[in-house]
C-alpha positions in Angstrom: 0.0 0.0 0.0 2.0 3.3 -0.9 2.6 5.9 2.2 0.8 9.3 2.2 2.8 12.1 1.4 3.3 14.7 3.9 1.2 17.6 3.6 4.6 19.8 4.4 6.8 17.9 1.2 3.4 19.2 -1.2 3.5 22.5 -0.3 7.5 22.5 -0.6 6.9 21.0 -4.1 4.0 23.4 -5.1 6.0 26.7 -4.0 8.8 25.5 -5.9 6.6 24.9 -8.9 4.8 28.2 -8.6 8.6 29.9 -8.2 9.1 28.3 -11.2 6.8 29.4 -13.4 6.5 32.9 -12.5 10.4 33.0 -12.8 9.4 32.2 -16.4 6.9 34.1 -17.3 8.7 37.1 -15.7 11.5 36.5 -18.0 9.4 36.0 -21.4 8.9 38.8 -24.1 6.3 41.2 -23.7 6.5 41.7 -27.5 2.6 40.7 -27.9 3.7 39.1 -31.5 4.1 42.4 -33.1 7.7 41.3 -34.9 9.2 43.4 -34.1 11.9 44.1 -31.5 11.8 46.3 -28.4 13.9 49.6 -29.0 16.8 51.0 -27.0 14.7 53.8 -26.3 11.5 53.7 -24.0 8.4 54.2 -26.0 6.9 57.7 -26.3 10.1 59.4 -26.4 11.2 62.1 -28.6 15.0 62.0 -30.8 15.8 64.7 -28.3 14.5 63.4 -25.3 16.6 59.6 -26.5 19.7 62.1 -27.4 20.0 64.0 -23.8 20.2 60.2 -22.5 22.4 59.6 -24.9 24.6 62.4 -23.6 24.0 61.2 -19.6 24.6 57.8 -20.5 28.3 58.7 -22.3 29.2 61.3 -19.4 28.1 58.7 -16.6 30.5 55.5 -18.3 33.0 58.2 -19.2 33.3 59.3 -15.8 33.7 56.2 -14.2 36.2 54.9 -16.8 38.1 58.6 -15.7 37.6 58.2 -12.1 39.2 54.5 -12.2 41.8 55.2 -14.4 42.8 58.2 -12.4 42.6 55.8 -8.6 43.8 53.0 -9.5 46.3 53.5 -12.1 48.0 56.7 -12.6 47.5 57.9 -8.9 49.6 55.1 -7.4 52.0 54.5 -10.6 53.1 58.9 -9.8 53.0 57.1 -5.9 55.8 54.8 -6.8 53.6 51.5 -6.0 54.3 49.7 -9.3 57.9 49.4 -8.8 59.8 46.4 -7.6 59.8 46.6 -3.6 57.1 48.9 -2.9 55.2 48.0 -0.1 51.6 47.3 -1.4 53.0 46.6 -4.6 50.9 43.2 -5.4 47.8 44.5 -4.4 47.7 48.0 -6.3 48.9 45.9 -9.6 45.7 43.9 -9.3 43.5 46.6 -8.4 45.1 48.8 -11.0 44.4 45.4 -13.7 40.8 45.1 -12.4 40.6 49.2 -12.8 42.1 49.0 -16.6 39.7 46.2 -17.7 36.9 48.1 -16.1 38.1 51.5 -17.3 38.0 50.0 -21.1 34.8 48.1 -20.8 33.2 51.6 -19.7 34.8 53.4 -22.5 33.4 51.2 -25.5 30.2 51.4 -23.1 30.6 55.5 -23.7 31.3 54.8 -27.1 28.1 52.9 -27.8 25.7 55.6 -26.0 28.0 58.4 -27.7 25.9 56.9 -31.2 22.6 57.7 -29.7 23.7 61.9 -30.1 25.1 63.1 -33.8 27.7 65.7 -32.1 28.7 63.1 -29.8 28.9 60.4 -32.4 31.6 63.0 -34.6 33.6 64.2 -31.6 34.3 60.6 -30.0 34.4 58.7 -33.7 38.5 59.3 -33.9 39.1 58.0 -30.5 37.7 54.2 -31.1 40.9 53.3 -31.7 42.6 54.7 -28.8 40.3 53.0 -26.7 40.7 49.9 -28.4 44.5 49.9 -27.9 43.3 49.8 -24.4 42.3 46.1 -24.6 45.3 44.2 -23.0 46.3 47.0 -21.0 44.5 45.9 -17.8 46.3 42.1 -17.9 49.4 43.9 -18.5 49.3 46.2 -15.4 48.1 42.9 -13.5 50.9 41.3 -14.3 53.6 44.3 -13.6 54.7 44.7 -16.9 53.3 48.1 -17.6 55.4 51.0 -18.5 55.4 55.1 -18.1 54.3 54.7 -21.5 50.9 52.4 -20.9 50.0 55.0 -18.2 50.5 57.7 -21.0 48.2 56.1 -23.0 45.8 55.8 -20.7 45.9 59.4 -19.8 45.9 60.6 -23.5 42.5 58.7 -24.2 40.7 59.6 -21.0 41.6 63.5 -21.6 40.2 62.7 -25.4 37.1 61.5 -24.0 36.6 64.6 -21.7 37.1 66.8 -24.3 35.1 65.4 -27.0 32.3 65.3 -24.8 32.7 68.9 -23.2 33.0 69.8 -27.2 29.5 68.0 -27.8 28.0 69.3 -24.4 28.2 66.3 -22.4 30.9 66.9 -19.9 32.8 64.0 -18.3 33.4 64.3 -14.9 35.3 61.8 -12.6 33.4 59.4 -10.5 35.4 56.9 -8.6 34.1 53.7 -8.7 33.9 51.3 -5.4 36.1 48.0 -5.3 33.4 45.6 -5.5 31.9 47.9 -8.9 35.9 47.2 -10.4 35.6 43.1 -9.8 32.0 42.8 -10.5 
């Protein structure tokens, strides 16, 4: 003869199926079968109004790839902590890695809300490839093999940045980012 189940294992079961599902249907498209996709933009909005957020958007990731850039990599390399012996040394190399991969993942961020504004779009077009020589820099100031001129480089693109978006009325002002915002 089989055992009853236990009234307490059902309701376990049925709040794990009715997590389930909602989790689901939370996650599905809201696109009612249009065809269409969902914009960047929110619905109802003018070009102007999606353009000022364009501008926001470029200043806010600017100014966190600035703020990083300026903690964690060129403060302490003036400091002396990069160099062989410095006390501290290990730790500011990885936090000055974690701050370059974050500093170039926010730029290309910048970059891609820079398209949403025309004079933003033409002022930050010639500095693509600035940013992009910023790819390995990160690993290499991780590792300790980062020179004077990496942290030029650096420098050069983040002061590009701030002035093509003071040019195209979106100016970039520093924002340090928290730890935790560098390794997540």
């Amino acid at each position: 003869m089989p055992r009853p189940v236990p009234l307490r294992r059902l309701l376990v079961a049925l709040l794990l199926a009715c997590a389930v599902l909602a989790g689901t249907t939370a996650c599905g498209s809201d696109d009612k079968g249009s065809g269409t996709s969902s914009s960047a933009s929110p619905t109802g909005t003018s070009s102007a109004g999606a353009q000022k957020w364009a501008k926001t958007r470029f200043a806010a990731n600017a100014g966190l790839a600035a703020g990083a850039t300026y903690q964690w990599i060129v403060k302490p390399y003036r400091a002396g902590k990069f160099k062989k012996g410095a006390d501290g040394r290990t730790f500011a190399l990885v936090k000055a890695g974690l701050a370059g991969g974050f500093a170039y993942n926010r730029l290309k961020a910048a970059t891609e809300n820079a398209k949403g504004d025309p004079l933003l779009s033409k002022a930050v077009a010639p500095l693509t490839a600035g940013i992009a020589s910023l790819k390995g820099l990160g690993t290499k100031l991780r590792k300790g093999e980062a020179g004077a001129g990496d942290i030029g480089v650096f420098e050069s693109v983040i002061s590009g940045i701030k002035d093509a978006g003071k040019s195209a009325g979106a100016e970039v002002k520093d924002k340090v980012p928290s730890t935790s915002q560098l390794g997540g």
